[in-house]
N, C-alpha and C positions, 0 to 999 in steps of 0.2 A: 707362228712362233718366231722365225727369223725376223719380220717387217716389225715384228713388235721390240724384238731386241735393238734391231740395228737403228730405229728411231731414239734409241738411250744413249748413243755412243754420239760423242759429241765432235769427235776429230775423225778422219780418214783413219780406213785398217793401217798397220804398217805393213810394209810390204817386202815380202822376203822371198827367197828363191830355192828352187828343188829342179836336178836335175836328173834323167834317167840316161846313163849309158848306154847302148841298145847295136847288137852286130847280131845279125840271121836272127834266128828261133829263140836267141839270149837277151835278155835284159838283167842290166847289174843293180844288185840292191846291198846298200849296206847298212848292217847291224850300228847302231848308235848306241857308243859308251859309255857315255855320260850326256849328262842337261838334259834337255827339254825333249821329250820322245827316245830315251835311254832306255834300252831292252827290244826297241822294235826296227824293224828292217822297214828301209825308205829307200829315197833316190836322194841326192848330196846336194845340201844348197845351204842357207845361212839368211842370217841380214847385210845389207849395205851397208859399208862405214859410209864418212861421212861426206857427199859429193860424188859418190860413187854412181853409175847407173846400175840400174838392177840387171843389165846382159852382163857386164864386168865382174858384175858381185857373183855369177851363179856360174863364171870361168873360173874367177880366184876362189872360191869357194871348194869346187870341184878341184884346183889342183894343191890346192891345203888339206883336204881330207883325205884325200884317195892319190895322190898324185900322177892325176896326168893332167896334161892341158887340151881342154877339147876343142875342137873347133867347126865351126857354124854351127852353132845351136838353134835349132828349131821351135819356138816357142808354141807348147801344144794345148796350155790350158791354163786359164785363170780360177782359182779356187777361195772363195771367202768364208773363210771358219771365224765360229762365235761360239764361244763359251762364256755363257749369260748364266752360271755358277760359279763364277772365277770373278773377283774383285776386277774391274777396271785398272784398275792400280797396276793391277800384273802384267797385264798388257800381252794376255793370249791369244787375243782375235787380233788376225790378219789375212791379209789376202796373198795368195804363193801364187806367183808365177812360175809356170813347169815350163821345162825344156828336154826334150828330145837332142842327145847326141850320137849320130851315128861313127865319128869318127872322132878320134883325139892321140896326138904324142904320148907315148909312153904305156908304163904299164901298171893298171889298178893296185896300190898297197895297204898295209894294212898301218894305219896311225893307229895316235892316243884315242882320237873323238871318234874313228868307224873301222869297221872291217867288214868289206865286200866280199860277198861272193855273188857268182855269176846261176843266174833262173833261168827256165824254161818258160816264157810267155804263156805258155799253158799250165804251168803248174807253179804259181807263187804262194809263198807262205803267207795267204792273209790273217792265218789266226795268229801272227806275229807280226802282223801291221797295222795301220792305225786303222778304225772302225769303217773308213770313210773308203780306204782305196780300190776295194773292190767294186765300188759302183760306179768310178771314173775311171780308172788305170786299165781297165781293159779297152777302151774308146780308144782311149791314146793308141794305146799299144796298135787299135785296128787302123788306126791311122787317121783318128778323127780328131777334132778342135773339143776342148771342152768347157764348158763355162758354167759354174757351180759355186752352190753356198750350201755351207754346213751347220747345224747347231748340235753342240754336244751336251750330254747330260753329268752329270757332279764325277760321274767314274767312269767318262770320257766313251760313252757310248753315242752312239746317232740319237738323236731326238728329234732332228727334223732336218728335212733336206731339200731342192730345188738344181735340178740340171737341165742345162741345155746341150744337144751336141748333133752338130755338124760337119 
């Protein structure tokens, strides 16, 4: 299903960013406001303007949403999502680059676009996250690299999937 889709797509995923906050037993997830994944709890990243590198974009990102500014981000996993139901047009498939921060300036707020609050590594709300997190974001969390593709179905459930993790 994936090799079959992604042979249709004629330009590279775009590439966007997600970041987890992460101190002891805690990792920080926030609820999303509004646009695109609006009602489910993530970690804080965005797209790149224009020129930008994708480490810069998932720093400014993170301290426009949540405001702090984090610092050395650990890049823990490349993920390519396709949604082969969804017009090309719309331009839903992309590849996230995740990052791990254990340390950053300031203190988590609540904006317009999220409102964070802080989990238990053992106990996250996946029936209030996207389909997919539960079969990577624990890796992360164990302190592993992960490298995955997703394909979703019309009402954004798993249809097919491919991980690697070391």
């Amino acid at each position: 299903m994936i090799n079959e889709f992604k042979n249709k797509i004629e330009k590279p995923l775009r590439q966007t960013t997600l970041c987890f906050l992460v101190k002891d037993d805690k990792i920080l997830l926030a609820m999303k406001k509004r646009g695109f994944g609006k009602d489910r709890f993530n970690g804080v990243g965005g797209k790149p303007e224009k020129d930008e590198s994708i480490l810069k974009c998932a720093i400014r990102e993170v301290e426009e949403e949540i405001g702090v500014k984090i610092l050395k981000p650990k890049k823990v996993a490349v993920l390519d999502f396709y949604f082969p139901h969804v017009d090309l047009k719309e331009d839903w498939n992309q590849q996230v680059l995740v990052y791990i921060a254990e340390s950053w300036d300031g203190k988590p707020i609540e904006t317009e676009e999220m409102k964070p609050k802080w989990f238990n590594k053992t106990k996250l709300p996946f029936a209030k996250m996207w389909a997919d997190d539960w079969i990577w974001l624990p890796h992360v969390l164990a302190n592993k690299i992960v490298r995955a593709e997703f394909a979703f179905t019309k009402d954004q459930k798993i249809e097919d999937y491919k991980i690697k993790v070391w």
